[in-house]
C-alpha positions in Angstrom: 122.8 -77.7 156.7 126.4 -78.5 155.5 129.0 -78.5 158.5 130.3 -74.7 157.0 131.4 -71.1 157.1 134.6 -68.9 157.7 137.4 -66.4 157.8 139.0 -63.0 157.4 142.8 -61.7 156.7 144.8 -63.6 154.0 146.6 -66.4 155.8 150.7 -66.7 155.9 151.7 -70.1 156.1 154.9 -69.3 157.9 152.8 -67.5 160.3 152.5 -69.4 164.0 148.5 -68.1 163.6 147.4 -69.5 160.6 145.2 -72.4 160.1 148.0 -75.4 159.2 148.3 -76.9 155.9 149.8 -80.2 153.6 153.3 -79.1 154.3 155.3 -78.8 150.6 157.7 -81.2 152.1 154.7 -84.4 152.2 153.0 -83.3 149.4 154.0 -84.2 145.9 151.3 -81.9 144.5 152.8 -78.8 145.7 155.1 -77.5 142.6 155.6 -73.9 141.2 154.5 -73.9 137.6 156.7 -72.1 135.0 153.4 -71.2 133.1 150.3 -70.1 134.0 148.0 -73.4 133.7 143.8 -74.5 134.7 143.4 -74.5 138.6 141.1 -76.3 140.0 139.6 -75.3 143.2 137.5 -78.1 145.3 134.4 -77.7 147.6 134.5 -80.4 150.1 131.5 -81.1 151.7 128.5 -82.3 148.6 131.3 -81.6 146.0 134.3 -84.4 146.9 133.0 -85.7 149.8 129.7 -87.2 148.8 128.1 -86.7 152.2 124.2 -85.6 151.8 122.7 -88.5 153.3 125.0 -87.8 156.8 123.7 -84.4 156.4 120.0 -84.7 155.8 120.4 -87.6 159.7 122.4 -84.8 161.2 119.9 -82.3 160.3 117.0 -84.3 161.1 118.4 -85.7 164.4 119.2 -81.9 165.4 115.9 -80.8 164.5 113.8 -82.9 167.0 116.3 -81.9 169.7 115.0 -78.1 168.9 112.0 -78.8 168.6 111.5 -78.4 164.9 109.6 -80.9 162.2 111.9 -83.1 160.2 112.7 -82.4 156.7 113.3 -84.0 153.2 116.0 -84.0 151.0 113.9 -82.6 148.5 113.1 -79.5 150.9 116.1 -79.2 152.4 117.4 -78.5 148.6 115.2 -76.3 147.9 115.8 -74.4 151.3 119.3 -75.0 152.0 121.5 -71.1 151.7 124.1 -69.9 153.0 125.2 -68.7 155.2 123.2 -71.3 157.2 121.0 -69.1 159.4 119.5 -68.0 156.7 118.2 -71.6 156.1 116.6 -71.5 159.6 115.2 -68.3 158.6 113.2 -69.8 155.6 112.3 -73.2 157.9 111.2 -70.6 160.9 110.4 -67.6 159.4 112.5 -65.3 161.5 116.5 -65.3 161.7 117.3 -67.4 165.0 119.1 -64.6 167.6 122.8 -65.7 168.4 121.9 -67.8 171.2 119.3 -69.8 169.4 122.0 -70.5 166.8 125.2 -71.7 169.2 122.4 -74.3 169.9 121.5 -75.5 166.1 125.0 -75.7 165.3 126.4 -77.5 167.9 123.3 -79.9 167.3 124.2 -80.1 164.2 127.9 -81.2 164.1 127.1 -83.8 166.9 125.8 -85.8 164.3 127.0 -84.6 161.4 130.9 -85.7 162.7 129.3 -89.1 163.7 127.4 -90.1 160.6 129.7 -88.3 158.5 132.2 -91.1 159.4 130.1 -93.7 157.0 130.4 -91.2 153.8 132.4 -92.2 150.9 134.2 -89.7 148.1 132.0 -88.8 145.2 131.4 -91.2 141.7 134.8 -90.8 140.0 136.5 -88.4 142.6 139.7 -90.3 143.2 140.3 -91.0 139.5 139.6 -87.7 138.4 141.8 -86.3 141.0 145.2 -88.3 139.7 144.0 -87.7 136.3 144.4 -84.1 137.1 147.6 -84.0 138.6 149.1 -86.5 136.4 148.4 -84.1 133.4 150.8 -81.7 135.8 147.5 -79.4 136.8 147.1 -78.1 140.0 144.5 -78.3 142.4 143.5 -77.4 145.8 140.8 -77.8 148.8 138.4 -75.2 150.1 135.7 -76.0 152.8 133.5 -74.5 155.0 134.1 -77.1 157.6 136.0 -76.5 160.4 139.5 -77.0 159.3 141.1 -79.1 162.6 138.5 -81.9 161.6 138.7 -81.3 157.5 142.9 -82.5 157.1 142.4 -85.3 159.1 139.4 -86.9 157.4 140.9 -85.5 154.0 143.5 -87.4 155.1 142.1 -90.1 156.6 140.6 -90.8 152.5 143.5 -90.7 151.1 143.8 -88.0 148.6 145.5 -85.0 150.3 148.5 -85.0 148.4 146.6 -84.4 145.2 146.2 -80.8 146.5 148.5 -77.7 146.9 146.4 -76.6 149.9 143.8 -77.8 151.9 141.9 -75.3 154.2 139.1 -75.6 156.2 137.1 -72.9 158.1 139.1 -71.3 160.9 136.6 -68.4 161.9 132.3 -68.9 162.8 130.1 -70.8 161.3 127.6 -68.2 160.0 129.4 -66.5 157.2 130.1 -67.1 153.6 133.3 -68.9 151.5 133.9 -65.2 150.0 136.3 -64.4 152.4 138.0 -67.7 153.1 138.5 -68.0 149.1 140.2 -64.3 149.3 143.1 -65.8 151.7 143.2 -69.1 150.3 144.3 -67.5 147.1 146.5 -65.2 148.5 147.9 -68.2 150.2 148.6 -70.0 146.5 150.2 -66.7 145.6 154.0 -67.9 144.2 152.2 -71.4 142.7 151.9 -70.2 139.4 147.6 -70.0 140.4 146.0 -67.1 139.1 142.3 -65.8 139.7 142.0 -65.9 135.8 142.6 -69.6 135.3 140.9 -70.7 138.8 137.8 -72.4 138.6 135.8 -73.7 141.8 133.9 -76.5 141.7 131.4 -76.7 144.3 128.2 -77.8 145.0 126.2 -74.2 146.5 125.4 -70.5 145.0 127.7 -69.7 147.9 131.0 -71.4 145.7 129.7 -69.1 142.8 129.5 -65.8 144.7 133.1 -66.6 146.6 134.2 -67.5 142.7 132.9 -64.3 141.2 133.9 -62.5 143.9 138.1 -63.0 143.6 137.8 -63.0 139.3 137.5 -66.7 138.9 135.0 -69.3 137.6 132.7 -71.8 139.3 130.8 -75.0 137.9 128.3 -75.8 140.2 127.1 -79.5 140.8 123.7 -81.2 141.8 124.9 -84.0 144.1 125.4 -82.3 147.1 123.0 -79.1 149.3 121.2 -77.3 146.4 118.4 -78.4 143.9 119.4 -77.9 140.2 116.6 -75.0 140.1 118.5 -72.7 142.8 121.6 -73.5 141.5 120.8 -72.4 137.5 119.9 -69.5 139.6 123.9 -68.4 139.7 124.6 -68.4 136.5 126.8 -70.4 136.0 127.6 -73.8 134.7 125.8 -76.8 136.4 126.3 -80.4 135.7 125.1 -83.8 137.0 128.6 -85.1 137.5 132.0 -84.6 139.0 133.4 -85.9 135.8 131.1 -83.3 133.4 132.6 -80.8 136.2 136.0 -80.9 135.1 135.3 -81.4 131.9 133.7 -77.9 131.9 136.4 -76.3 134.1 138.8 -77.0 131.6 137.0 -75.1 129.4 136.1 -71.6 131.7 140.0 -72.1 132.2 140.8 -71.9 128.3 
């Protein structure tokens, strides 16, 4: 279960409500484009942040507080979905009620947040970020995880000022990135970013619904929550390496 989920309304920066953001002011990244150019949008959690193993002890750990068998990586590909109670669904057989899942999910980030703290970048992600912007391409960061805890570890590796944006969920935990993609583009509206020339690069179906959902294009990669079977599954692009993943993205971009 990836620490994820949600959000509604498109988000105003300026507005004393919205989630905050890498200020235009400390981030070199943030420029207005005079033509429309490949945008790359990041998944977080599997994609960038190469955290699996932290999520297979915090699943485990949180399962033998609810009583519940442990489970392999292998499994937990093949059974991972989201949005996340529909994981416990397939492990259970039943959807948990909404009591039964303020439990899992606060089990859950217990020990997610504290093995999470030994997880590196991805293979290549650092290099392939600069080699980005330094061609003048723009980029930003979209996760499921709660966004008060995303900047600072974003932050705390090093890379936010490779991104326009960074945002994290601000809403439960138990929905989908649809929504959240909806105002994060909305919030890159005036960037030069346009749906047409988007592609996000995640590492779950879920990145490939929110994708197809705003008019962009997804490349889906095998190192993070989903086996390679359930993610061929979306139709889209899948590759083996973060590297291979941009590599296609310039491509959907044109």
């Amino acid at each position: 279960m990836s620490p994820a989920s949600e959000s509604p309304a498109p988000e105003n920066p300026a507005s004393e409500n919205s989630a905050p953001e890498t200020s235009a002011s400390e981030n070199p990244a943030r420029q207005s484009p005079t033509r429309v150019a490949p945008h790359i949008v990041w998944d977080w959690n599997g994609t960038l942040l190469h955290d699996i193993d932290a999520v297979i002890v915090a699943t485990n750990a949180s399962f033998a507080e609810l009583g519940l068998a442990p489970i392999t990586l292998e499994r937990y590909r093949e059974l991972y979905v989201v949005p996340v109670p529909r994981f416990y669904e397939r492990l259970m057989g039943r959807l948990p009620t909404d009591a039964e899942w303020l439990v899992m999910d606060e089990a859950f980030h217990r020990h997610y947040w504290v093995a999470a703290e030994a997880a590196a970048l991805a293979e290549g992600a650092l290099q392939l970020l600069r080699d980005w912007q330094a061609e003048g391409l723009t980029q930003s960061l979209l996760s499921l995880a709660p966004h008060e805890q995303l900047v600072p570890l974003v932050r705390a590796h090093g890379i936010h000022g490779h991104f326009l944006r960074v945002d994290g969920r601000t809403g439960p935990s138990h929905t989908t990135k649809a929504g959240h993609l909806v105002r994060h583009m909305a919030a890159l509206d005036g960037t030069g970013v346009t749906a047409g020339r988007t592609v996000l690069i995640g590492d779950a179906v879920d990145d490939a619904l929110a994708a197809a959902h705003v008019g962009a294009r997804a490349v889906l990669y095998t190192g993070g929550s989903h086996s390679r079977a359930s993610l061929e599954s979306a139709g889209v692009p899948v590759v083996d390496s973060l590297a291979e993943a941009v590599r296609t993205a310039r491509e959907l971009a044109g």
